[in-house]
C-alpha positions as CSV (number, residue, x, y, z in Angstrom):
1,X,103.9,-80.2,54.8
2,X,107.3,-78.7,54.0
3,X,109.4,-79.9,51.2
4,X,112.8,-80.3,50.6
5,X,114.4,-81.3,47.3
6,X,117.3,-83.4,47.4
7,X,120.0,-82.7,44.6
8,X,122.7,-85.9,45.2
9,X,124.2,-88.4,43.3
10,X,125.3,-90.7,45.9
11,X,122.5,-93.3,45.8
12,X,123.4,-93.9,49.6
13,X,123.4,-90.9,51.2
14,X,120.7,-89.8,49.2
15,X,118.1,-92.6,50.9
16,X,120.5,-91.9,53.9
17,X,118.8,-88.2,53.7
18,X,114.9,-88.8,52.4
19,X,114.6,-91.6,56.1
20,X,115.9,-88.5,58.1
21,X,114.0,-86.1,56.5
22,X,110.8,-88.1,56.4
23,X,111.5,-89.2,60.0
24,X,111.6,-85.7,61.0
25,X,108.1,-84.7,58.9
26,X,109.4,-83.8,56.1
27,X,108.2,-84.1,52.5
28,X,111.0,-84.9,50.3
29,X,111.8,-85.3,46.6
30,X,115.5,-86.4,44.7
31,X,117.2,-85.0,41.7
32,X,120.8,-87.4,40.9
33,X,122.2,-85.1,38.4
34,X,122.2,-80.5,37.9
35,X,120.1,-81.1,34.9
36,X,117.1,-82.7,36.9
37,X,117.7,-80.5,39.8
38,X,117.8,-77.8,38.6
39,X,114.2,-78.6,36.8
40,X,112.5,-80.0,39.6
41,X,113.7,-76.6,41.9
42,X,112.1,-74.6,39.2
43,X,109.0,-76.6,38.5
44,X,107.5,-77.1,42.1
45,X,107.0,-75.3,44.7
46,X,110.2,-76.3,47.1
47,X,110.5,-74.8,50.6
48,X,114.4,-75.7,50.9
49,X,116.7,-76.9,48.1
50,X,119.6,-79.4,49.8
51,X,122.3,-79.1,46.7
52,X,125.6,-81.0,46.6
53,X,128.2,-79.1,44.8
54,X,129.7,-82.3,42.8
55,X,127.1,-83.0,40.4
56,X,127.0,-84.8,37.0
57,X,125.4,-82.9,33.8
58,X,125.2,-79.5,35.8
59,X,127.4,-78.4,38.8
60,X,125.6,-77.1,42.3
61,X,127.1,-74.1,41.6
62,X,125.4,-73.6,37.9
63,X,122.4,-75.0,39.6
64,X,122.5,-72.3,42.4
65,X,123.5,-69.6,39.8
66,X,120.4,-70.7,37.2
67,X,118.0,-70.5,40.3
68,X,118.6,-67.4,41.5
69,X,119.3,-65.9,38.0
70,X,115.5,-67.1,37.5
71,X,114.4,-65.3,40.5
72,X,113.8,-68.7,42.5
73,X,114.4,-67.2,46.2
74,X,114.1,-70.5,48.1
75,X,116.8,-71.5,50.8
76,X,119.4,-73.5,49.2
77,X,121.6,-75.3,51.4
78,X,125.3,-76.4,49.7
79,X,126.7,-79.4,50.8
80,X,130.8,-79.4,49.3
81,X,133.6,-81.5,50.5
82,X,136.0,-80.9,53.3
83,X,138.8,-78.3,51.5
84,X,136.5,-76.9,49.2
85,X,136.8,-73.1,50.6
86,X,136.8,-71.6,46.9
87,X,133.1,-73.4,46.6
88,X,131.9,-72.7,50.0
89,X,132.8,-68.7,49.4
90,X,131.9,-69.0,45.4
91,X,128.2,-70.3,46.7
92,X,127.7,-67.4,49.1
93,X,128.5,-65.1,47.1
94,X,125.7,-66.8,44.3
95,X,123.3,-67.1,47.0
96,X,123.6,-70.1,49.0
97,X,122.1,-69.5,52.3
98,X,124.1,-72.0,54.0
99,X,126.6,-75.1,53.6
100,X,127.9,-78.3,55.5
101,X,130.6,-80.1,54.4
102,X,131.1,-83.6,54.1
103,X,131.5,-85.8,55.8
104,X,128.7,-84.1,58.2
105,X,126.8,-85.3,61.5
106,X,123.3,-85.5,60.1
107,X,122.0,-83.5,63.6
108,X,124.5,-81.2,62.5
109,X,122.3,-81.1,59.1
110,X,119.2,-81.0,60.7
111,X,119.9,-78.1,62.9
112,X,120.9,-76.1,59.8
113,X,117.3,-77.2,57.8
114,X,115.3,-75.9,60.7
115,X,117.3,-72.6,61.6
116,X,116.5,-71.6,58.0
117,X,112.8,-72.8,57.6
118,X,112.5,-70.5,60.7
119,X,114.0,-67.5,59.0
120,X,111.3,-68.1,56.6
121,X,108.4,-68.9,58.5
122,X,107.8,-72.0,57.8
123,X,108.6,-75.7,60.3
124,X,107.6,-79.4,59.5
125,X,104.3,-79.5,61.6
126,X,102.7,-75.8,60.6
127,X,102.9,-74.6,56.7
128,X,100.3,-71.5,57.3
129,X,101.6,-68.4,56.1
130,X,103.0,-66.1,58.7
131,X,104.4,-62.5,58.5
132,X,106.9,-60.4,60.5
133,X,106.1,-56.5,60.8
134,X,107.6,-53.3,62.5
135,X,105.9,-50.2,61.7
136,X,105.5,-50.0,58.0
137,X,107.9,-52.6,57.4
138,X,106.6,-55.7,57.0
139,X,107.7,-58.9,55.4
140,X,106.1,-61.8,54.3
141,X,107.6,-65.1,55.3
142,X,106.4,-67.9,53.0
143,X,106.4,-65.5,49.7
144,X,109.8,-63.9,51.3
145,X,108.7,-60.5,49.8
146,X,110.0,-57.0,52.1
147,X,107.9,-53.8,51.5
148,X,108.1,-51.0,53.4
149,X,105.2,-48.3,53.0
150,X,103.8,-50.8,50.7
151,X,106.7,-50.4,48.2
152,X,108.5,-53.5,47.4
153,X,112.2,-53.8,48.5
154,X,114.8,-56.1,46.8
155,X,117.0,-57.8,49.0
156,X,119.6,-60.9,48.0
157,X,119.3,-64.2,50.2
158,X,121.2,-63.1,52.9
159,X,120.1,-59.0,53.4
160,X,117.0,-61.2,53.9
161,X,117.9,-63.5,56.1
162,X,119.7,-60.9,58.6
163,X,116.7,-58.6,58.6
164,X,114.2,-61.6,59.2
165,X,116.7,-62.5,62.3
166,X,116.6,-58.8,63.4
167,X,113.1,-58.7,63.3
168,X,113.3,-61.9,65.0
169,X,114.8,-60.3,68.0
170,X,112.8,-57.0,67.3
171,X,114.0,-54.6,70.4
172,X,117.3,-57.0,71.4
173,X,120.5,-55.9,71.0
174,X,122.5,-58.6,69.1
175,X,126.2,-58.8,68.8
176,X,128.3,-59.3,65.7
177,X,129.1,-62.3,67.1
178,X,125.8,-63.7,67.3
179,X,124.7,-62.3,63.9
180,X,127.8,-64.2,62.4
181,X,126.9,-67.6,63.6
182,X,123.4,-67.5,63.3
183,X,122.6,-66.3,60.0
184,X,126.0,-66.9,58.2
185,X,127.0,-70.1,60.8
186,X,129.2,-70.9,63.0
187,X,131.9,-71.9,60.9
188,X,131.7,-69.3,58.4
189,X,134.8,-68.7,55.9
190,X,135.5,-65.4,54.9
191,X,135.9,-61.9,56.1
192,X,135.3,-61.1,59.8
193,X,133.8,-57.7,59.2
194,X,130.3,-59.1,57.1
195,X,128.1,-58.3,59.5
196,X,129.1,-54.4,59.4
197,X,129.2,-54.6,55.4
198,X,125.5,-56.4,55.0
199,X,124.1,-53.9,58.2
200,X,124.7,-51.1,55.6
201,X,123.6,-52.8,52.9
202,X,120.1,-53.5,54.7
203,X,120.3,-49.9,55.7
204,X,120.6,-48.4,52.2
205,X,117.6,-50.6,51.2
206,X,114.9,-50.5,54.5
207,X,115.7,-46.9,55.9
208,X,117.3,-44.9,53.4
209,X,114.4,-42.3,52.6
210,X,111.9,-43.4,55.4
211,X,111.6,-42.6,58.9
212,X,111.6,-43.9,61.2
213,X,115.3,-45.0,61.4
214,X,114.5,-49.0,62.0
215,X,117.9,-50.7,62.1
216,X,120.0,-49.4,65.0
217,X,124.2,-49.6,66.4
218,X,124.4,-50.0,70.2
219,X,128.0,-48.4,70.9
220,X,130.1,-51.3,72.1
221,X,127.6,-53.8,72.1
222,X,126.4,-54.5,68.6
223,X,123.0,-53.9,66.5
224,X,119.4,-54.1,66.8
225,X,116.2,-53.5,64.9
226,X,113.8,-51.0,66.9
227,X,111.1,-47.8,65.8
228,X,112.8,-45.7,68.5
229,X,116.8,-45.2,68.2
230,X,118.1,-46.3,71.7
231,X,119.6,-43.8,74.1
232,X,123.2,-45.2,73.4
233,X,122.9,-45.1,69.7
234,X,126.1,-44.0,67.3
């Protein structure tokens, strides 16, 4: 079963969450302050972290940093209040792999939990491990580990999450646009030309010194991850 960790103070909305979680086959567990949080994340084995920003003892943001500091690679999902752009863009750039601001439709939460369990393999009703592979590259979903020729590559959350979607569509052409709202979401705040920057940061890191060339630009249309370059390629 998967499991989610719920770091929230709100006594409310935290029972709000664990019913729509469990209702939707979910295993879930509840930190109230950083502190606990941020020692329950490291201390079992979570499959998505849901982390409010406003915390007593630590803040989501020192909780986010510690995690990933420590290596901890699992989805974290911020939830910050309505203005808070500075936190929204200062937990992206630490690693969050999503956020919803409150207050939020809980479909609208929902949709969010399942897109990223699917970027890493895993969904409420099947917890086997699975893998995604394109010629020597080949990554492995539930450990999140990329290795291509066997040789480990080091990615940060979201290099990983845009070359899990790419392999995703292996052989499609995918526009900016669609790379923008479905790995960084819809609603995305900051600047318009991430896609481009984190395309050649995958590049630099899965086909600098390997052949074949694996990630691709259609002229005009976008990008897409293929073993053969496509006729139209720039």
């Amino acid at each position: 079963m998967v499991r989610i960790l719920i770091v929230e103070d709100d006594d409310a909305i935290a029972r709000a969450l664990e019913l729509e979680l469990g209702h939707e086959g979910y295993e879930t567990g509840r930190a109230a302050d950083g502190r606990e949080g941020l020692r329950l994340a490291q201390e079992n084995g979570w499959d998505l972290v849901l982390l409010d920003v406003l915390l007593p003892e630590l803040s989501g943001l020192e909780v986010l940093r510690r995690l990933r500091q420590a290596g901890m690679t699992m989805p974290v999902i911020l939830v910050t209040g309505q203005s808070d752009v500075h936190d929204r863009v200062a937990g992206l750039n630490q690693g969050a792999n999503d956020y919803v601001t409150k207050p939020y439709a809980i479909e609208e939460l929902l949709a969010r939990i399942r897109n990223l369990l699917q970027l890493t393999g895993r969904t409420a009703e099947d917890d086997s491990p699975s893998v995604l592979s394109t010629d020597d590259l080949e990554v492995q979903l539930k450990r999140r580990t990329v290795t291509r020729k066997e040789t480990p590559i080091d990615l940060t959350p979201k290099e990983y999450d845009l070359l899990v979607y790419l392999l995703q569509h292996k052989g499609e052409v995918r526009t900016r646009e669609q790379i923008l709202s479905e790995v960084w979401g819809y609603d995305f705040v900051g600047e318009t030309n991430v896609v481009d920057v984190y395309i050649r940061y995958l590049r630099q890191k899965v086909d600098k010194g390997f052949k074949p060339k694996l990630i691709h630009t259609v002229r005009g249309a976008g990008y897409m991850l293929r073993e053969e370059p496509p006729s139209d390629e720039e």
